[in-house]
Wavefront OBJ file of the C-alpha trace (Angstrom):
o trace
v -15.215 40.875 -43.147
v -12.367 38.432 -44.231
v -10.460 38.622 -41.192
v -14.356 38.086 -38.707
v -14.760 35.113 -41.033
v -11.510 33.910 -40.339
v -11.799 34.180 -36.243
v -14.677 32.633 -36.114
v -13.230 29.371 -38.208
v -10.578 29.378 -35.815
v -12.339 29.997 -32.876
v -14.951 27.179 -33.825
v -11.635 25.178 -34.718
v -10.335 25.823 -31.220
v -13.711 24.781 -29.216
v -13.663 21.637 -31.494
v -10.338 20.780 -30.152
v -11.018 21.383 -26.705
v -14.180 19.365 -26.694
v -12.441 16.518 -28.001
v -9.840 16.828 -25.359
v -12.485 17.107 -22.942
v -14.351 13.783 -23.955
v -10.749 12.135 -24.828
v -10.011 12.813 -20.738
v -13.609 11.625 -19.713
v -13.403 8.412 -21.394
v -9.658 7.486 -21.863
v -9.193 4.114 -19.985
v -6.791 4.447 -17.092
v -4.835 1.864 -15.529
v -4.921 1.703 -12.464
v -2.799 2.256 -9.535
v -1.312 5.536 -11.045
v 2.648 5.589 -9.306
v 4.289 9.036 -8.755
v 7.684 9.246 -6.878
v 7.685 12.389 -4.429
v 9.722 13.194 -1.136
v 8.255 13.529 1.985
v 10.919 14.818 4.875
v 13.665 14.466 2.658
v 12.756 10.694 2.163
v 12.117 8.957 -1.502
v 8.309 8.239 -1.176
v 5.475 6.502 -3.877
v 2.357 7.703 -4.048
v 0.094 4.847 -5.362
v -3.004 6.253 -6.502
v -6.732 4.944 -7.897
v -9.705 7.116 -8.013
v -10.818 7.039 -4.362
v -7.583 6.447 -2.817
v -3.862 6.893 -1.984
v -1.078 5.252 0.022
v 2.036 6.700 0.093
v 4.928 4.823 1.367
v 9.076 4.695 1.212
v 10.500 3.911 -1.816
v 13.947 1.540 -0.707
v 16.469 -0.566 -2.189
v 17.464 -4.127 -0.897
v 19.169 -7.238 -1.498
v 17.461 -10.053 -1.233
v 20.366 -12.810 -2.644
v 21.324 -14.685 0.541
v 18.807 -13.285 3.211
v 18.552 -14.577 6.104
v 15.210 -16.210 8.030
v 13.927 -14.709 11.124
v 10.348 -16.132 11.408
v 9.463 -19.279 9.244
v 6.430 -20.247 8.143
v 4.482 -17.778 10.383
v 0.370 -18.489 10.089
v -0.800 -15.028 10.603
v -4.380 -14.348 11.189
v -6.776 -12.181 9.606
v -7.542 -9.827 12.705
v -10.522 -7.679 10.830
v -10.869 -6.068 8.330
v -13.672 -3.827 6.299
v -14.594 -3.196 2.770
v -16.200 -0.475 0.805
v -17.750 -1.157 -2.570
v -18.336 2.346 -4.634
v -20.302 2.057 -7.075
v -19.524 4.789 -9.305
v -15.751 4.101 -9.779
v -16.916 -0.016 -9.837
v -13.898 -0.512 -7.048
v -13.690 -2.006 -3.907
v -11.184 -0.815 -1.052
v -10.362 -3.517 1.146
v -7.923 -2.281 4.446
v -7.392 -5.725 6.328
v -5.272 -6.373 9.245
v -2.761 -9.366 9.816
v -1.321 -10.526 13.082
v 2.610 -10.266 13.339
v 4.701 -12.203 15.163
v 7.576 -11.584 17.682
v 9.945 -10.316 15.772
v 13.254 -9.458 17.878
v 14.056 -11.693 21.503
v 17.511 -9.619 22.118
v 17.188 -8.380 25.567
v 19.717 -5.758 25.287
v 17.264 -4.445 22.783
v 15.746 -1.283 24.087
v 12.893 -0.561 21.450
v 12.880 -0.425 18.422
v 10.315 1.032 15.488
v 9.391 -0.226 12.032
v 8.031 1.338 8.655
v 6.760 -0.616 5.627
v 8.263 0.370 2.180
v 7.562 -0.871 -1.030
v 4.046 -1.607 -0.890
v 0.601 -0.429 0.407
v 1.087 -1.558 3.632
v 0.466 0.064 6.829
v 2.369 -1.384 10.248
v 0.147 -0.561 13.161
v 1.403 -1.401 17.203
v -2.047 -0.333 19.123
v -5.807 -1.631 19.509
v -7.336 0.020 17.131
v -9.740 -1.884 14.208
v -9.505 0.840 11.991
v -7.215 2.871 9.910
v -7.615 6.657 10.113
v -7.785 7.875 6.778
v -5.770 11.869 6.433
v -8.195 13.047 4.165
v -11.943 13.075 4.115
v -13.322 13.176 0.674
v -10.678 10.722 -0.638
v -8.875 8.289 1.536
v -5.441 8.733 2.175
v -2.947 6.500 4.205
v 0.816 7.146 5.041
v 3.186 4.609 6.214
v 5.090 6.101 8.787
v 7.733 4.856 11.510
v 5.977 2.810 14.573
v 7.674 2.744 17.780
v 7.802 -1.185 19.568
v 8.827 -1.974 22.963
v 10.460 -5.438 22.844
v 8.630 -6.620 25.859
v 5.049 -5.605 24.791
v 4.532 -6.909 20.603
v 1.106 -8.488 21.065
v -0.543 -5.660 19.277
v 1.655 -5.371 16.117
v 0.109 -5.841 12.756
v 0.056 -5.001 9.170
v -2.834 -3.493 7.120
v -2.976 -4.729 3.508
v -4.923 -1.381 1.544
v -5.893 -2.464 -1.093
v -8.515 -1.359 -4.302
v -9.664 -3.976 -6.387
v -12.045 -3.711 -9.705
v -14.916 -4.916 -9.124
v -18.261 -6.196 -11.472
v -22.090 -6.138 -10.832
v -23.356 -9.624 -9.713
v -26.790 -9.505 -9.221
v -28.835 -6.046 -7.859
v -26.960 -4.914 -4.701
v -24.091 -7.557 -4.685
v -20.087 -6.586 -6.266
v -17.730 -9.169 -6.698
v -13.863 -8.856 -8.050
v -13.548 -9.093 -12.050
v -10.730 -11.440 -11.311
v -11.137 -14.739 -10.143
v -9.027 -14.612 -6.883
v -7.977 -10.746 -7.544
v -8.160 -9.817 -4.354
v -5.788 -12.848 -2.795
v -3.734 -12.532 -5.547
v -3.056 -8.806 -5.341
v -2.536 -8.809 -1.247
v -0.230 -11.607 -2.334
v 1.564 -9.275 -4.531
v 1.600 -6.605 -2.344
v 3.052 -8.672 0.640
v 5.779 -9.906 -1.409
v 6.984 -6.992 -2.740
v 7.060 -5.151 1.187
v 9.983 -4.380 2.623
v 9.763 -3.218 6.528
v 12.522 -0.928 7.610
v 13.700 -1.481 10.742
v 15.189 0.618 13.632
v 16.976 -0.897 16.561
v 18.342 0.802 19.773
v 20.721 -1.260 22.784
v 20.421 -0.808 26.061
v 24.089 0.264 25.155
v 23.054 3.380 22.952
v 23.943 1.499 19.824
v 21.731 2.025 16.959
v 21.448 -0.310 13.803
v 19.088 -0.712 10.532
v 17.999 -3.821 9.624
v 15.725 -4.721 6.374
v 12.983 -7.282 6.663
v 11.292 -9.036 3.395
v 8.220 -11.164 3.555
v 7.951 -14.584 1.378
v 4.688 -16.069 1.616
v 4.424 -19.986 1.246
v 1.594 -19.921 -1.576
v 0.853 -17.731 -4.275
v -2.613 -17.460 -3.795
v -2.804 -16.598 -0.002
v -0.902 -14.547 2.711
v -0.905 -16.947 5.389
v 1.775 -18.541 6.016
v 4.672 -16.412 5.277
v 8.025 -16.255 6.338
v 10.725 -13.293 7.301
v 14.198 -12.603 6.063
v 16.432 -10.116 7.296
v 17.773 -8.439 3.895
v 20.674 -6.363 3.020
v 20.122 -2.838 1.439
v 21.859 -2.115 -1.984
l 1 2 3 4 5 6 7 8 9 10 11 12 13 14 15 16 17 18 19 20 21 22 23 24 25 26 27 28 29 30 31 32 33 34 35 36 37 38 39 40 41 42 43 44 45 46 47 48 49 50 51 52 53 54 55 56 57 58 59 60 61 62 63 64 65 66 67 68 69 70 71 72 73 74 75 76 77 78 79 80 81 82 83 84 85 86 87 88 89 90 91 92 93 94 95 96 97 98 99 100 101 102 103 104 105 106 107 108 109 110 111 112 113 114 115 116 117 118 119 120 121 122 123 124 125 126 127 128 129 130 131 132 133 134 135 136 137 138 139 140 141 142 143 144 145 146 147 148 149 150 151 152 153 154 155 156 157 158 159 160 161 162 163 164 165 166 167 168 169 170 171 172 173 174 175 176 177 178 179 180 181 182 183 184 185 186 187 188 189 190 191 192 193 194 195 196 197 198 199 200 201 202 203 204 205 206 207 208 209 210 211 212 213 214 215 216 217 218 219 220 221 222 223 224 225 226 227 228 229 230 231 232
């Protein structure tokens, strides 16, 4: 009798615990984005996750000290763009689209292709006005290589993903819980971007360059300028 009494303490000890974990997990306060490193073809890649999203993208080393400007003072505009209030994790995705300019004049240059690193940024060279997400329930986005032929750049932008916290404001309307959060944080994100470039000459030489953005204010992404970097 002893030994019953005795399971049952510890088996109501045990269901005790597990509840608490349970609620601890349920109501622990996360910050948000979540970073994980991973590989993805061999390749350093961070996953940058919130609760209805995730953009992976390369994870690279440069040197900024002593780049070198390509493009100054570039006003890009805001092609399009959509947003997605959910209101049961009280975020907002925005995905919006900026114009790029010409970025290489060489005409031994055959093509070349670019990637975006560092940052939730997607490079796009098509038509297209949205971004296919990889996964259905919960949007996914991967920034991969895009090939460029130096005589055709008029479609070439960037997509800034972005999810932002956002606050009731009336009975249907969200807005962000920080004034300027959303400028700020596409800011951020453009700042910190590094786009990894591939070149091939008409020659069959091949060379890697490393492009870093700088925008002109710190609360919007228009105008920026382009550096060519060094990696470390």
């Amino acid at each position: 009798m002893h030994r019953k009494k005795v399971l049952i303490i510890v088996a109501a000890v045990l269901c005790l615990v597990a509840a608490g974990a349970v609620l601890f997990f349920i109501f622990r306060k996360v910050d948000y984005p979540i970073l994980k490193k991973t590989r993805i073809g061999g390749e350093r890649y961070i996953r940058e996750i919130y609760p209805e999203l995730e953009i992976r993208y390369p994870d690279v080393d440069v040197n900024r000290d002593n780049a070198e400007c390509i493009v100054s003072d570039f006003y890009s505009d805001s092609v399009y763009g959509n947003s997605d209030d959910n209101s049961d994790t009280m975020r907002r995705i925005n995905i919006i689209a900026y114009s790029m300019p010409e970025l290489f004049k060489d005409k031994d240059i055959e093509k070349f292709s670019l990637r975006a690193a560092n940052a939730s940024i997607i490079i796009i060279n098509d038509k297209r006005k949205t971004l296919s997400s990889e996964k259905n329930k919960k949007r996914r986005y991967t920034s991969k290589w895009v090939d460029v032929d130096p005589d055709n750049q008029e479609n070439l932008k960037f997509y800034i993903v972005q999810s932002i916290p956002v606050r009731l404001y009336g009975e249907n309307l969200y807005q962000s819980k920080e004034v300027n959060g959303e400028k700020n944080d596409a800011v951020e994100k453009i700042n910190k971007c590094v786009i990894e470039v591939k070149l091939t000459y008409k020659d069959g030489r091949e060379e890697q360059q490393y492009l870093v953005f700088s925008t002109a204010s710190r609360g919007d992404v228009s105008p920026f300028s382009i550096y060519r970097a060094d990696s470390k």
